[in-house]
PyMOL commands that place a pseudoatom at each C-alpha (Angstrom):
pseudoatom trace, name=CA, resn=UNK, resi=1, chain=A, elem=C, hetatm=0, pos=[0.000, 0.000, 0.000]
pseudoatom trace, name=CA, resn=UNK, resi=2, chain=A, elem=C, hetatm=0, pos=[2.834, 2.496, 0.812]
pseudoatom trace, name=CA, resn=UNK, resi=3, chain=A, elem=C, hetatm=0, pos=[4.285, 1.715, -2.644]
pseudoatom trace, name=CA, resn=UNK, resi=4, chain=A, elem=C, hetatm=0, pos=[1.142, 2.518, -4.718]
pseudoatom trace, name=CA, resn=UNK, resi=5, chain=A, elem=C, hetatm=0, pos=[0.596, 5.507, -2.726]
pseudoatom trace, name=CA, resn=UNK, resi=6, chain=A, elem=C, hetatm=0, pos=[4.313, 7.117, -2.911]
pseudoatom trace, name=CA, resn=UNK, resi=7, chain=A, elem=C, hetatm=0, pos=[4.235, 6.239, -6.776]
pseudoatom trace, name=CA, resn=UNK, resi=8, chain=A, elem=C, hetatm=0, pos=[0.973, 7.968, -6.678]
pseudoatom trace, name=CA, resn=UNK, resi=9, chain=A, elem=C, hetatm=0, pos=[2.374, 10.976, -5.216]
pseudoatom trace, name=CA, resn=UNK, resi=10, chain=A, elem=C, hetatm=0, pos=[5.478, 11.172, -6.939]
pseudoatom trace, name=CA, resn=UNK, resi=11, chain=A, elem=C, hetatm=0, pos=[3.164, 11.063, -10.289]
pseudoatom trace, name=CA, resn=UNK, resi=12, chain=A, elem=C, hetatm=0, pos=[1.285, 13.930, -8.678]
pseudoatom trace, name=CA, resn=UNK, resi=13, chain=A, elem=C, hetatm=0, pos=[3.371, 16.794, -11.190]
pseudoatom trace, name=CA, resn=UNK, resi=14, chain=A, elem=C, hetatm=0, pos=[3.119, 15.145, -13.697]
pseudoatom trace, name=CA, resn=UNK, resi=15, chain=A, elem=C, hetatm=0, pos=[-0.203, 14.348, -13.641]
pseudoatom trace, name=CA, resn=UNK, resi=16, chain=A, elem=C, hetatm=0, pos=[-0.715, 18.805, -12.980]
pseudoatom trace, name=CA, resn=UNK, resi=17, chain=A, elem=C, hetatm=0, pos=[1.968, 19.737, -15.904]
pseudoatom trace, name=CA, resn=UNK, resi=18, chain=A, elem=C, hetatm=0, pos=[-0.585, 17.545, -18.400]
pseudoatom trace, name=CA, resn=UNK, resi=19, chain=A, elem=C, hetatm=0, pos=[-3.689, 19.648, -17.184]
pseudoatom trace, name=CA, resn=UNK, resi=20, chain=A, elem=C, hetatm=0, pos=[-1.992, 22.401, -17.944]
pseudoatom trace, name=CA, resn=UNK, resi=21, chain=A, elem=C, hetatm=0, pos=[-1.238, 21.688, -21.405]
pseudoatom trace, name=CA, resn=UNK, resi=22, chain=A, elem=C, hetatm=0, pos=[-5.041, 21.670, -21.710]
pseudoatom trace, name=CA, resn=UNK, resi=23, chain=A, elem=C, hetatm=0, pos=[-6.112, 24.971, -19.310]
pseudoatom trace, name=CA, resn=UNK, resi=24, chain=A, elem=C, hetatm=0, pos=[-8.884, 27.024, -20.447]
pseudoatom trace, name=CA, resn=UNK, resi=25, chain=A, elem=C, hetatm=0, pos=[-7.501, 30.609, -21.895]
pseudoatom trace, name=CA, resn=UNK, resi=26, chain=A, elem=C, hetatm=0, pos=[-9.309, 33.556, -20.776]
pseudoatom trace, name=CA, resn=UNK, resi=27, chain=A, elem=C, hetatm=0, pos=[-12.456, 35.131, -23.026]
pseudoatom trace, name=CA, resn=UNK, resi=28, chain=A, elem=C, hetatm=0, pos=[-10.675, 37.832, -25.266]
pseudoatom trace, name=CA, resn=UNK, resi=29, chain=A, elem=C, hetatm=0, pos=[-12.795, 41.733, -25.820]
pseudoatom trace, name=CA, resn=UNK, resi=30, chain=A, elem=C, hetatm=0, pos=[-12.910, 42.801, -29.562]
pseudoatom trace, name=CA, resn=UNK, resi=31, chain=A, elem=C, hetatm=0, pos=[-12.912, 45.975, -29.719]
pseudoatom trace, name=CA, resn=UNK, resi=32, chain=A, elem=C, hetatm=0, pos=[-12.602, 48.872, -32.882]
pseudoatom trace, name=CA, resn=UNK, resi=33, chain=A, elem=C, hetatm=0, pos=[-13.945, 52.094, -34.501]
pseudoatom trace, name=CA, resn=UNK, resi=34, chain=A, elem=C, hetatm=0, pos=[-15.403, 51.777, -37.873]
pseudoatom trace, name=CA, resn=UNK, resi=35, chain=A, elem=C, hetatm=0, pos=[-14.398, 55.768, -39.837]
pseudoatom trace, name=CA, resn=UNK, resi=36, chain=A, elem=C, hetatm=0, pos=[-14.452, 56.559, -43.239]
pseudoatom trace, name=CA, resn=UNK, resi=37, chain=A, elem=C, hetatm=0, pos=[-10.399, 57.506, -42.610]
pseudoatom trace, name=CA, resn=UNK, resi=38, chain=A, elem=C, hetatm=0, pos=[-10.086, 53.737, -42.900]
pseudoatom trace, name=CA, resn=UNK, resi=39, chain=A, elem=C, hetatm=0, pos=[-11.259, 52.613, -45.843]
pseudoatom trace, name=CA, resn=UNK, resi=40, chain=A, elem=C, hetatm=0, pos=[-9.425, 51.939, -48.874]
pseudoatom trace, name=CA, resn=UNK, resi=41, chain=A, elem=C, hetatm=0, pos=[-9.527, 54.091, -50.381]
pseudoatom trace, name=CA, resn=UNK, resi=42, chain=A, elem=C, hetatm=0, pos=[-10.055, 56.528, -47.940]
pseudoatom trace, name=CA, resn=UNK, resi=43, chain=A, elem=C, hetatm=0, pos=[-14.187, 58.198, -47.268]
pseudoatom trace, name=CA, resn=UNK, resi=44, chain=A, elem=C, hetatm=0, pos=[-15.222, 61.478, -46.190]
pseudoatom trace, name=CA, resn=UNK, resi=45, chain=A, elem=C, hetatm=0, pos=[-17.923, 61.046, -44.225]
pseudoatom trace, name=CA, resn=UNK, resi=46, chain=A, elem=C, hetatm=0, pos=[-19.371, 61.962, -40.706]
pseudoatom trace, name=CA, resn=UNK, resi=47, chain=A, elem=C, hetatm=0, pos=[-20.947, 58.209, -40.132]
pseudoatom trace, name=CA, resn=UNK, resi=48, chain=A, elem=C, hetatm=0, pos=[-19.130, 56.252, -37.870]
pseudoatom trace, name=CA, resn=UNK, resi=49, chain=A, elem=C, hetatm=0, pos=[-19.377, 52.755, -35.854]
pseudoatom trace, name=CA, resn=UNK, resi=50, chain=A, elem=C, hetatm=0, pos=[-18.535, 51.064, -32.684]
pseudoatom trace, name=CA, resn=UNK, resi=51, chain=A, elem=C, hetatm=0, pos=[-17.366, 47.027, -32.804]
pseudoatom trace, name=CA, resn=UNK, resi=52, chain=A, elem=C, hetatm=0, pos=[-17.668, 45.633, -29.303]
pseudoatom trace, name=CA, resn=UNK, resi=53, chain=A, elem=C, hetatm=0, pos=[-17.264, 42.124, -28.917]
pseudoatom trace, name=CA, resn=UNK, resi=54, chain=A, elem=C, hetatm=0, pos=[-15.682, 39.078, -27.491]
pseudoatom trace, name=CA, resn=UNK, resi=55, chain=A, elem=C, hetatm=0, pos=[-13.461, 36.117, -28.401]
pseudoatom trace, name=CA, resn=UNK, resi=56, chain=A, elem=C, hetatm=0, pos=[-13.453, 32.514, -26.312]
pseudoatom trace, name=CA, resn=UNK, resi=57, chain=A, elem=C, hetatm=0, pos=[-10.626, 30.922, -28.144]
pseudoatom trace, name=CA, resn=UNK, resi=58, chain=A, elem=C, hetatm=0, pos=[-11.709, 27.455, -26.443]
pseudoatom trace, name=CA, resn=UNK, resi=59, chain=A, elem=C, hetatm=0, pos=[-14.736, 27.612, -28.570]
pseudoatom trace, name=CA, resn=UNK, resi=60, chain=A, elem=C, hetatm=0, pos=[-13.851, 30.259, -31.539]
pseudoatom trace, name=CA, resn=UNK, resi=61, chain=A, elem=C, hetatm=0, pos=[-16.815, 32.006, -30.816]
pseudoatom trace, name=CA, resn=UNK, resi=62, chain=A, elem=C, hetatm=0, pos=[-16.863, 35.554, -31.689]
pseudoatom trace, name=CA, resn=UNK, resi=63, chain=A, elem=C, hetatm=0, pos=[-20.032, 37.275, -30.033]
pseudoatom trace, name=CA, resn=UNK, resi=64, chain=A, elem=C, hetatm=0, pos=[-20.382, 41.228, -31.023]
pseudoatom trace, name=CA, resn=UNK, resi=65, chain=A, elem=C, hetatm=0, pos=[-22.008, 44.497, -31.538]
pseudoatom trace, name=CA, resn=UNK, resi=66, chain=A, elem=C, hetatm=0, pos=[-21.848, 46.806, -34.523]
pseudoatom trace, name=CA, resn=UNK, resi=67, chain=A, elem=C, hetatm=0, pos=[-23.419, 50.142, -33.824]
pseudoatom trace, name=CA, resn=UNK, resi=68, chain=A, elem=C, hetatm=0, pos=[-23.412, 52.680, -36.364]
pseudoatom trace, name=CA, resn=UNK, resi=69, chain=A, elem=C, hetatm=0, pos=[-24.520, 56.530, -37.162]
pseudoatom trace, name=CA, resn=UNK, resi=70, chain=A, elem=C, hetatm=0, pos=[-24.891, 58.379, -39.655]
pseudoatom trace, name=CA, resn=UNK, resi=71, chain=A, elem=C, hetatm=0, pos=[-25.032, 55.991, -42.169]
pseudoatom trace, name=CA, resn=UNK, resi=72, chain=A, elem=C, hetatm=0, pos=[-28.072, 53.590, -43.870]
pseudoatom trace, name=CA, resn=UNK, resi=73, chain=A, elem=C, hetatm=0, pos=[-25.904, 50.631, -44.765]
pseudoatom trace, name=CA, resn=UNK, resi=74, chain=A, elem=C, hetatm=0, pos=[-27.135, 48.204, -47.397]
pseudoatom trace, name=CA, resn=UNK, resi=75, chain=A, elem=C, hetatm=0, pos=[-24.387, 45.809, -46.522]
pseudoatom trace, name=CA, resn=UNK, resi=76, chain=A, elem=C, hetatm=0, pos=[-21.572, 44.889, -43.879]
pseudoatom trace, name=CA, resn=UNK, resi=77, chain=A, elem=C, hetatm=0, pos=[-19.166, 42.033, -43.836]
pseudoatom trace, name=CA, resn=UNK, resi=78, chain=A, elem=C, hetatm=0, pos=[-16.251, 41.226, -41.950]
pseudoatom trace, name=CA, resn=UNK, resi=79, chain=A, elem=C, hetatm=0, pos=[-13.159, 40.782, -44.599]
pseudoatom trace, name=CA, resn=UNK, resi=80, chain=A, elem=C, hetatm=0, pos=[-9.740, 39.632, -44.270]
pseudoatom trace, name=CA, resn=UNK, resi=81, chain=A, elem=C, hetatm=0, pos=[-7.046, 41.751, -45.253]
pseudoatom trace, name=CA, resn=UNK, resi=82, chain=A, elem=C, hetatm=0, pos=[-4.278, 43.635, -43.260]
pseudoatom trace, name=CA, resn=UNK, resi=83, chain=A, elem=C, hetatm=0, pos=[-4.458, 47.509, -43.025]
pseudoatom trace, name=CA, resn=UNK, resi=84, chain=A, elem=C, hetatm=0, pos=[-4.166, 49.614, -46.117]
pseudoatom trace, name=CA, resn=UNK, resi=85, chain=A, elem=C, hetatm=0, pos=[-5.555, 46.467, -48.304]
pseudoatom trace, name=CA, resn=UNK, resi=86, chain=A, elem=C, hetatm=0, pos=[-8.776, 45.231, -49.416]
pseudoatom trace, name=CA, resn=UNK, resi=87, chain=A, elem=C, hetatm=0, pos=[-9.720, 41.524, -48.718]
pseudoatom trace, name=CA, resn=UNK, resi=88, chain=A, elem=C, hetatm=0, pos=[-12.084, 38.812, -49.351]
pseudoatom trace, name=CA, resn=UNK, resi=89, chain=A, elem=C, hetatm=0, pos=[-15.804, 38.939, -47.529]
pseudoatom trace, name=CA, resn=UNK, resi=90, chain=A, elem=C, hetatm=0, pos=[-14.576, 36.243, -44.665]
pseudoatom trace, name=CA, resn=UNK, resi=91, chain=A, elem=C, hetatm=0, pos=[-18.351, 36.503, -42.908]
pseudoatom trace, name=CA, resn=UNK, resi=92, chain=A, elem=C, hetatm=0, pos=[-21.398, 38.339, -44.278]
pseudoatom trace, name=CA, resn=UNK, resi=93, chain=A, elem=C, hetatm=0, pos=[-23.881, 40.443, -41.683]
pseudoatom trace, name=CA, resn=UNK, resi=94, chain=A, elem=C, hetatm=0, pos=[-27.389, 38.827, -42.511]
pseudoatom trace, name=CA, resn=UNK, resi=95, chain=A, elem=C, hetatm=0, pos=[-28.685, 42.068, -42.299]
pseudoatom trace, name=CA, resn=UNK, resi=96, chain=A, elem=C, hetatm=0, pos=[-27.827, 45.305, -41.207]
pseudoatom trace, name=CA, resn=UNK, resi=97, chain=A, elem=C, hetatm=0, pos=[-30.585, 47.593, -41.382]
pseudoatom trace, name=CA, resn=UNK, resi=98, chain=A, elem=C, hetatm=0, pos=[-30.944, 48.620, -37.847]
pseudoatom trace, name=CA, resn=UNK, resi=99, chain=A, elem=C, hetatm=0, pos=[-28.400, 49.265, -35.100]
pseudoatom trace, name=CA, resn=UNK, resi=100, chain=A, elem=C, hetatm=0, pos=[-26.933, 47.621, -33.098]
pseudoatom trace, name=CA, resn=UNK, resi=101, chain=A, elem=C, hetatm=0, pos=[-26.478, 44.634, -35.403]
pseudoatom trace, name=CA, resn=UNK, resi=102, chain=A, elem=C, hetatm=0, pos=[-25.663, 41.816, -32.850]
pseudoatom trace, name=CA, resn=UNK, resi=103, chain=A, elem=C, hetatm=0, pos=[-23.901, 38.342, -34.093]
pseudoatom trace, name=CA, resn=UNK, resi=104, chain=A, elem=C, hetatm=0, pos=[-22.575, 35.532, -33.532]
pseudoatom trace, name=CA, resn=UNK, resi=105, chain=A, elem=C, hetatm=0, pos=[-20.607, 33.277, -35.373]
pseudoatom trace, name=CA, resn=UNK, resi=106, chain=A, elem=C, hetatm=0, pos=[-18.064, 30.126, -34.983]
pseudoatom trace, name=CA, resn=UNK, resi=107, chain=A, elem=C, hetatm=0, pos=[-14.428, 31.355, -35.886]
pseudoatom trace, name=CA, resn=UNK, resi=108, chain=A, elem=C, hetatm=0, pos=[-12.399, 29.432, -38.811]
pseudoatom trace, name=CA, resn=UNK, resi=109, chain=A, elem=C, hetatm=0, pos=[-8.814, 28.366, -38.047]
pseudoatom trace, name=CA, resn=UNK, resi=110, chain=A, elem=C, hetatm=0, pos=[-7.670, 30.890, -40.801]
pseudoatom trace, name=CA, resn=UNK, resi=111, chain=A, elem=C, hetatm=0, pos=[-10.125, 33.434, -38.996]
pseudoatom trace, name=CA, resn=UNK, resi=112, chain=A, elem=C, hetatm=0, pos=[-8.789, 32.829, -35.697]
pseudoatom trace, name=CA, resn=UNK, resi=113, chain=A, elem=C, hetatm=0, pos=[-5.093, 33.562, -37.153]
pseudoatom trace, name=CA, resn=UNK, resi=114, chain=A, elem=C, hetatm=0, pos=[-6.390, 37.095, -38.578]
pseudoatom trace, name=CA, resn=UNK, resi=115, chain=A, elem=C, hetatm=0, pos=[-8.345, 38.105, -35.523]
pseudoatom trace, name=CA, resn=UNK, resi=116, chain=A, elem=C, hetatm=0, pos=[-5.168, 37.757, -33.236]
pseudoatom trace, name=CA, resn=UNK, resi=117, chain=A, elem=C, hetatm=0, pos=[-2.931, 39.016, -36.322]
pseudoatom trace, name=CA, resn=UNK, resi=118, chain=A, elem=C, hetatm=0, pos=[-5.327, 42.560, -37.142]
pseudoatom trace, name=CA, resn=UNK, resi=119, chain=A, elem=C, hetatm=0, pos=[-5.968, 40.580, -40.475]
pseudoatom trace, name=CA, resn=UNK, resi=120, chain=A, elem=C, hetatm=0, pos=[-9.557, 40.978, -40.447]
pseudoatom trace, name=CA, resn=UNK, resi=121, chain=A, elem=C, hetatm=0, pos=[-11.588, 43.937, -40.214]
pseudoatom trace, name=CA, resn=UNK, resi=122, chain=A, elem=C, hetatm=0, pos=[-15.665, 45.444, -40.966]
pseudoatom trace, name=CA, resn=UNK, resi=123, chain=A, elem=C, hetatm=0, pos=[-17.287, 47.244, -43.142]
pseudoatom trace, name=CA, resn=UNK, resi=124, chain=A, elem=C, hetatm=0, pos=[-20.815, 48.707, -43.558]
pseudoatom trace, name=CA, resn=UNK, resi=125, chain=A, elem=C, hetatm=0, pos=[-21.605, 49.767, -47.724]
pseudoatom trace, name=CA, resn=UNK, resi=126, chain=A, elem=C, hetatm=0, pos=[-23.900, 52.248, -48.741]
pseudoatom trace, name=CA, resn=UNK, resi=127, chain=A, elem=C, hetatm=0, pos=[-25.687, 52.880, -52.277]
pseudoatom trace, name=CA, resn=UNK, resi=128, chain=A, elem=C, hetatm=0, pos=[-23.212, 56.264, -52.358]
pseudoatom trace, name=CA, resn=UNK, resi=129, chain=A, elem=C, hetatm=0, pos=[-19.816, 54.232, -50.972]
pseudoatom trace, name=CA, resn=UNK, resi=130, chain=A, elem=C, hetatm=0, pos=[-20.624, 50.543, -52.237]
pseudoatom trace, name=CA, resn=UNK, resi=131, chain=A, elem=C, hetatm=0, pos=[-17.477, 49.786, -51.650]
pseudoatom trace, name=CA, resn=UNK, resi=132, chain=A, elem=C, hetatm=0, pos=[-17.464, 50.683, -47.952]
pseudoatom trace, name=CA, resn=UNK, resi=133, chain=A, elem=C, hetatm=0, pos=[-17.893, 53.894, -46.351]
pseudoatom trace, name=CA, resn=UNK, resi=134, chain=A, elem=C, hetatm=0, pos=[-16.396, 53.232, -42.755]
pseudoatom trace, name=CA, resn=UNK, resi=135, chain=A, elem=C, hetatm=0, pos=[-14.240, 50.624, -41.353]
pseudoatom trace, name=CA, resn=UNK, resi=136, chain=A, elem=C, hetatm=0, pos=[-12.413, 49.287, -38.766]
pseudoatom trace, name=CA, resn=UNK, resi=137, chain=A, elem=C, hetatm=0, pos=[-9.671, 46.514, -38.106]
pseudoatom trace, name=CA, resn=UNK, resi=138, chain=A, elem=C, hetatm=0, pos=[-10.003, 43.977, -35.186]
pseudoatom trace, name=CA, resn=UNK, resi=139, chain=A, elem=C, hetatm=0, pos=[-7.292, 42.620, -33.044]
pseudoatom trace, name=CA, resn=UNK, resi=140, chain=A, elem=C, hetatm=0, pos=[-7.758, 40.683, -29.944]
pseudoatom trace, name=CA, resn=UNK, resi=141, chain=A, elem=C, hetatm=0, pos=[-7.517, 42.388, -27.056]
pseudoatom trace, name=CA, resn=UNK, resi=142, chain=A, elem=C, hetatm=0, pos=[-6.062, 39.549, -24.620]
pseudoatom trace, name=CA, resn=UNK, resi=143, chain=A, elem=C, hetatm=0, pos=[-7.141, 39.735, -20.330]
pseudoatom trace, name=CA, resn=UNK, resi=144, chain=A, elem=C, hetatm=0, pos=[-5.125, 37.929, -18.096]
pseudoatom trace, name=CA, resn=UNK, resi=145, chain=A, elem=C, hetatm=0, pos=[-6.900, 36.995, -14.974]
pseudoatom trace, name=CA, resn=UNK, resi=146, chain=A, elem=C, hetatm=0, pos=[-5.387, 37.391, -11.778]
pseudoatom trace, name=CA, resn=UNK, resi=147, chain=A, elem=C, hetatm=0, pos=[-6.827, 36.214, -8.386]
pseudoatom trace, name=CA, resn=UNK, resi=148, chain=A, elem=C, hetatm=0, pos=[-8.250, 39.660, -6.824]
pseudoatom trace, name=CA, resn=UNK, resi=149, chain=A, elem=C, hetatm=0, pos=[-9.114, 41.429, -10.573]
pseudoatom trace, name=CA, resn=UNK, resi=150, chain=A, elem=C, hetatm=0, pos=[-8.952, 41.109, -13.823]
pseudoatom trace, name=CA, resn=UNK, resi=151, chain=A, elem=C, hetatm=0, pos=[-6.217, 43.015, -15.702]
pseudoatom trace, name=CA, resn=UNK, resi=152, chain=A, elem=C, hetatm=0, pos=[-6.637, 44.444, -19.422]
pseudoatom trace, name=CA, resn=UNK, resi=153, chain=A, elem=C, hetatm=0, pos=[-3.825, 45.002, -21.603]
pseudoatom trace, name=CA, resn=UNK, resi=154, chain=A, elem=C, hetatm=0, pos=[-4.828, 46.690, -24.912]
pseudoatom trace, name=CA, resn=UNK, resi=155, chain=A, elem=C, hetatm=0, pos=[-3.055, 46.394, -28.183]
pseudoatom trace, name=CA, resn=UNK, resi=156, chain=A, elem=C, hetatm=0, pos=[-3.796, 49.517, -30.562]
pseudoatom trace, name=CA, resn=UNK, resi=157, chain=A, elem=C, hetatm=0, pos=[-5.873, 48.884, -33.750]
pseudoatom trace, name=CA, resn=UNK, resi=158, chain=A, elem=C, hetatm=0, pos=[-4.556, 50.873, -36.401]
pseudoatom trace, name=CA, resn=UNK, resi=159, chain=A, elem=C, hetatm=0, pos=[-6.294, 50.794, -40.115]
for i in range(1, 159): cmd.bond("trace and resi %d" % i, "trace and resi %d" % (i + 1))
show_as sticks, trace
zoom trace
């Protein structure tokens, strides 16, 4: 009995290290500012938007919120494409005639890469701007938990 139970404790750390190949990583906040400035070419306009969002990169869900002003949109998508460059639609908006347009959608492998890489980013079209009138590029904004509060470090999104 004392030989199963000191093998059982000397298998104790390495049972822990293997759990903690597999620990959950903290939900992620999406966050950006959809402008005219950012679109490619660049829009004068006085619409603007607010992406608010967040990532669980267990699940590769992407939950968010795209308010907008100013604008009547006919379309929005989320493209991939770095800043300065126009992409591929990546995930249509189903519709997008009143804000807040509120989604949810199950993250690619490929998507996943451009979220935490500023690869992707949203626009909202309108019949004078059908190629976009404001946009924004996402990045990740990663939280690291600590015991008595949650600490945010933010990563600027430039487009």
């Amino acid at each position: 009995m004392k030989k199963i139970s000191l093998l059982f404790l000397l298998s104790l750390p390495l049972i822990a290290s293997r759990c903690a190949d597999h620990a959950l990583q903290p939900v992620q906040k999406v966050e950006a500012t959809l402008l005219g400035i950012n679109e490619v070419p660049a829009v004068t306009t006085q619409a603007s938007g607010k992406f608010t969002g967040t990532f669980d990169p267990n699940t590769k869900m992407l939950k968010f919120n795209l308010s907008y002003t100013g604008l009547s949109p006919v379309a929005g998508h989320i493209h991939s494409g770095a800043a300065g460059t126009n992409g591929p639609v990546v995930i249509p908006f189903l519709s997008v005639a009143t804000s807040p347009i509120a989604y949810e959608v199950i993250l690619t492998d490929a998507q996943v890469t451009g979220l935490q890489t500023n690869n992707l980013y949203t626009n909202l079209h309108t019949p004078m701007y059908p190629g976009g009138e404001i946009r924004a590029g996402h990045c990740a904004i990663r939280n690291w938990l600590t015991a008595d509060r949650e600490r945010q470090i933010s990563y600027p999104i430039i487009d």
